[in-house]
C-alpha positions as CSV (number, residue, x, y, z in Angstrom):
1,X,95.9,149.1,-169.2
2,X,99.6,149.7,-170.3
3,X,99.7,152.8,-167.9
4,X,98.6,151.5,-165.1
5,X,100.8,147.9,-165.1
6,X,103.7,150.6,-165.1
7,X,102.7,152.8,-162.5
8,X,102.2,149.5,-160.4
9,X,105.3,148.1,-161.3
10,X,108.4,149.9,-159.4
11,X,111.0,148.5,-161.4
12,X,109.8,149.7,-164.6
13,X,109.9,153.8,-163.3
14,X,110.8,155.8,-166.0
15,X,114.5,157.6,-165.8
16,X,113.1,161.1,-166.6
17,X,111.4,163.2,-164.0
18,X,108.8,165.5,-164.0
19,X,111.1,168.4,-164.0
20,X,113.2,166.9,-166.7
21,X,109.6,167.2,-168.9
22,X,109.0,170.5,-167.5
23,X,112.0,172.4,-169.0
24,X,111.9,170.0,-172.2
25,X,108.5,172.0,-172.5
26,X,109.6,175.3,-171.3
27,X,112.7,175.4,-173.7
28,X,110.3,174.0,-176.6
29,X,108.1,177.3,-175.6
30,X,110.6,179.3,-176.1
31,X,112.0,177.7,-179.4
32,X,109.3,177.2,-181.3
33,X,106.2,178.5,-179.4
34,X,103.2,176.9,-177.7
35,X,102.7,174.5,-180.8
36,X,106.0,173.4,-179.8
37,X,104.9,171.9,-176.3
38,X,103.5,168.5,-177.6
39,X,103.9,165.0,-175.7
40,X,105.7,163.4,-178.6
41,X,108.3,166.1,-179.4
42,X,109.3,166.1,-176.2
43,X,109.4,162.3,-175.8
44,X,111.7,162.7,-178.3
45,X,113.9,165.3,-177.0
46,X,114.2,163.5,-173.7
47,X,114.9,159.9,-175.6
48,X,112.0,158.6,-174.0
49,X,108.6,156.9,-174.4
50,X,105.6,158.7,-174.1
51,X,104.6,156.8,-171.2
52,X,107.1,158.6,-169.0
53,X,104.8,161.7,-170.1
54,X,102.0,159.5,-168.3
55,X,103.9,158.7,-165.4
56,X,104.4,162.2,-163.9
57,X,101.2,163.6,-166.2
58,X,97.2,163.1,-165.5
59,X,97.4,164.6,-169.3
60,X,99.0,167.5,-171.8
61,X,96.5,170.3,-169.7
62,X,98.7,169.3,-166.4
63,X,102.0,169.5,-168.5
64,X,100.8,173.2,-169.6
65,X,99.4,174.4,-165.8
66,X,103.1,173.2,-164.8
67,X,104.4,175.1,-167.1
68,X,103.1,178.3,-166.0
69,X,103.5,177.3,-162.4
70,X,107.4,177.1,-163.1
71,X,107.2,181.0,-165.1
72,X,105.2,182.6,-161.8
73,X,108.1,180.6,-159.5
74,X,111.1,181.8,-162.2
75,X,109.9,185.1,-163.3
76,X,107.6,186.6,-161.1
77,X,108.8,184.9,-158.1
78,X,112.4,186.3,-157.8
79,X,111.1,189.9,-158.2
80,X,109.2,189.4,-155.3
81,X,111.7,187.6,-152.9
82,X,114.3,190.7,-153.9
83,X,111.7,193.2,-153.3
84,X,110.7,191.9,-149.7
85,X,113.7,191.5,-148.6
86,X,115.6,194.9,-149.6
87,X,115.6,197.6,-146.9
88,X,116.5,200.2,-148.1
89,X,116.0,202.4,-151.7
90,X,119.6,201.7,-153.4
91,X,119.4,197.8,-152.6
92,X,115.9,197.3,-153.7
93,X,116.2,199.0,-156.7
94,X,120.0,197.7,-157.8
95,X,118.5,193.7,-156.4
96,X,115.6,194.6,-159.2
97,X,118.2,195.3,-161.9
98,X,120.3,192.4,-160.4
99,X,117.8,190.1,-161.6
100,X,116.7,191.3,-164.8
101,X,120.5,191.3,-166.1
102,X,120.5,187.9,-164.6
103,X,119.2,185.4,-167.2
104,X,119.1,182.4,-164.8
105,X,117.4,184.6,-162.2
106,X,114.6,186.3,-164.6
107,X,114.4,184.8,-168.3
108,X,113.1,187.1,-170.3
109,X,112.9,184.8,-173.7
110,X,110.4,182.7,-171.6
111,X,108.5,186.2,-170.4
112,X,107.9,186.7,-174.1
113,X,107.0,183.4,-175.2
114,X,103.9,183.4,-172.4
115,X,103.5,186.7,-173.9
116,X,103.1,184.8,-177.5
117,X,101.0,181.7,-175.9
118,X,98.5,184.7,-174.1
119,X,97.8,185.8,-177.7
120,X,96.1,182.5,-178.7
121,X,95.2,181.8,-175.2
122,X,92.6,183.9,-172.8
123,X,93.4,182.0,-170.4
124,X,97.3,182.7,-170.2
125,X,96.1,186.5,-171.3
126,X,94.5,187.0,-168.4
127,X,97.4,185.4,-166.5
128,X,100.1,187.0,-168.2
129,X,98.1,190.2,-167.1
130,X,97.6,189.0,-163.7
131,X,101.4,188.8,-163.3
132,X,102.0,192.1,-164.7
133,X,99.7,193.9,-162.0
134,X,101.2,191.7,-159.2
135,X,105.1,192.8,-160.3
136,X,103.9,196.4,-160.2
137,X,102.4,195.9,-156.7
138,X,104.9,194.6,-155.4
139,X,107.3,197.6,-157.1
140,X,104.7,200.3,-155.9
141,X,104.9,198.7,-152.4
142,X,108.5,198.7,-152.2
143,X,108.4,202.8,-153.6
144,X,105.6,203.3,-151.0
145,X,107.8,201.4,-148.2
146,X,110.8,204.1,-148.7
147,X,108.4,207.2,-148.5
148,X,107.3,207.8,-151.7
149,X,103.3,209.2,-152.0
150,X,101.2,206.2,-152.7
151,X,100.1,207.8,-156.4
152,X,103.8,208.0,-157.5
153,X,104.9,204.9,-156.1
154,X,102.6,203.2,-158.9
155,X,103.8,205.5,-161.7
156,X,107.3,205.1,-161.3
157,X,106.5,201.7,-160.3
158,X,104.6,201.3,-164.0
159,X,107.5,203.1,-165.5
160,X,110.6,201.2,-163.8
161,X,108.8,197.4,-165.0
162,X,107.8,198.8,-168.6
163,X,110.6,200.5,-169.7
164,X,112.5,197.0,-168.8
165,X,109.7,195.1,-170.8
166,X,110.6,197.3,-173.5
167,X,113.9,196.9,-173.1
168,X,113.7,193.1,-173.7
169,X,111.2,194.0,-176.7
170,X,113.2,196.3,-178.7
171,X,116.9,196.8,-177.7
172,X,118.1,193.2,-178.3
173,X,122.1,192.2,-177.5
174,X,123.7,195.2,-175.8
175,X,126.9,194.5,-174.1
176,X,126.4,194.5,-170.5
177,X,129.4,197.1,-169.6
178,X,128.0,199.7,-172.4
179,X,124.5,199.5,-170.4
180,X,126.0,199.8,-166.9
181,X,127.4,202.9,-167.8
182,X,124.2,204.4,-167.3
183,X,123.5,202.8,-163.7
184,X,123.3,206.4,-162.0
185,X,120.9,208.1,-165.1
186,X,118.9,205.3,-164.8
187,X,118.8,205.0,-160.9
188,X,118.5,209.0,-160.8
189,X,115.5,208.9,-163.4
190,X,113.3,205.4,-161.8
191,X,113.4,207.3,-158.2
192,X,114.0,210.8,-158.8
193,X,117.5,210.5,-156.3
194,X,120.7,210.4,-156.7
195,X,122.6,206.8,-155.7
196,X,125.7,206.9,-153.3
197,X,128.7,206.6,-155.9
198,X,130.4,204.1,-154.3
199,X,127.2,202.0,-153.5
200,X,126.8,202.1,-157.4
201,X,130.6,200.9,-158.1
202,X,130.6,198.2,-155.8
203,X,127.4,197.1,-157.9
204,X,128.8,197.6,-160.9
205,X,132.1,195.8,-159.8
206,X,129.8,192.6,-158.3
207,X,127.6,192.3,-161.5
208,X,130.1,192.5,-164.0
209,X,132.2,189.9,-162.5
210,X,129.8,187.5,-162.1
211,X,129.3,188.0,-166.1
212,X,132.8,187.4,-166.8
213,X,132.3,183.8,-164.4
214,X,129.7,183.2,-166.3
């Protein structure tokens, strides 16, 4: 009865919206995990009631399909939009590394914690793994779209996005100038050609900068 007087009742709208309660939860997955994501913590972290929760939320299951609605837009998403939009072999593959050293583009700690929730979850396993197969496609798509055999497009493909899984999994902080110094190895090794120096310099000139903005 209490939820419904405030849903009819303009005046008393709660101050917090639902995207205010979707990255309370996402942060909170990526703090302390899945058991993390619960209505009253995050009441509490937004210094509300939970009947704001109520407000934007049919329940805590709508909360959670949010949540991984936001990681397929954030994550998955932005490798996609890159990928379609890059013409030719050097700008697709240097917009793909443009994201994954961009934090706000692709987060990697929220990546691993949906990796975490999947292992209590089937459900977000077989999502997590859905995701996977659709940001190889779309890789092995944009391989296939600059002439590569359809076969090898998907191995380097499978290559190129695990070897940056791994990357996030074992390597930890690197400084970013130290890891740019390998831009033309790694470029030479994910396509098997060599990138235009001063293609790669202009990259490396554009991405470090917008670090040191940061």
């Amino acid at each position: 009865m209490e939820l419904l007087s405030t849903q009819s009742d303009p005046k008393r709208a709660p101050q917090k919206t639902r995207e205010d309660w979707i990255v309370a939860a996402l942060d909170a997955l990526i703090e302390d995990g899945i058991e993390g994501v619960r209505v009253l913590k995050l009441s509490k972290t937004l210094g509300v009631t939970r009947g704001s929760f109520y407000w934007h939320f049919e329940n805590h299951d709508e909360l959670l399909d949010a949540v991984l609605d936001e990681w397929r837009a954030r994550n998955t998403g932005v490798m996609l939009d890159v990928l379609q939009h890059s013409e030719t072999l050097e700008t697709g593959i240097l917009d793909l590394f443009a994201v994954w050293v961009d934090h706000t583009k692709f987060d990697p700690h929220l990546d691993q914690a949906l990796r975490d929730w999947g292992r209590r979850s089937d459900k977000v396993a077989s999502l997590v793994a859905t995701e996977d197969d659709n940001r190889i496609a779309a890789i092995a798509a944009f391989y296939e779209r600059q002439s590569y055999p359809k076969t090898e497009a998907f191995i380097r493909a499978r290559v190129i996005y695990f070897t940056q899984l791994s990357y996030y999994a074992l390597v930890g902080s690197e400084p970013d100038a130290e890891r740019m110094e390998y831009l033309e190895t790694y470029f030479h090794c994910f396509t098997g050609r060599s990138i235009t120096p001063h293609v790669a310099q202009e990259f490396l000139a554009r991405v470090l900068h917008k670090k040191d903005d940061a």
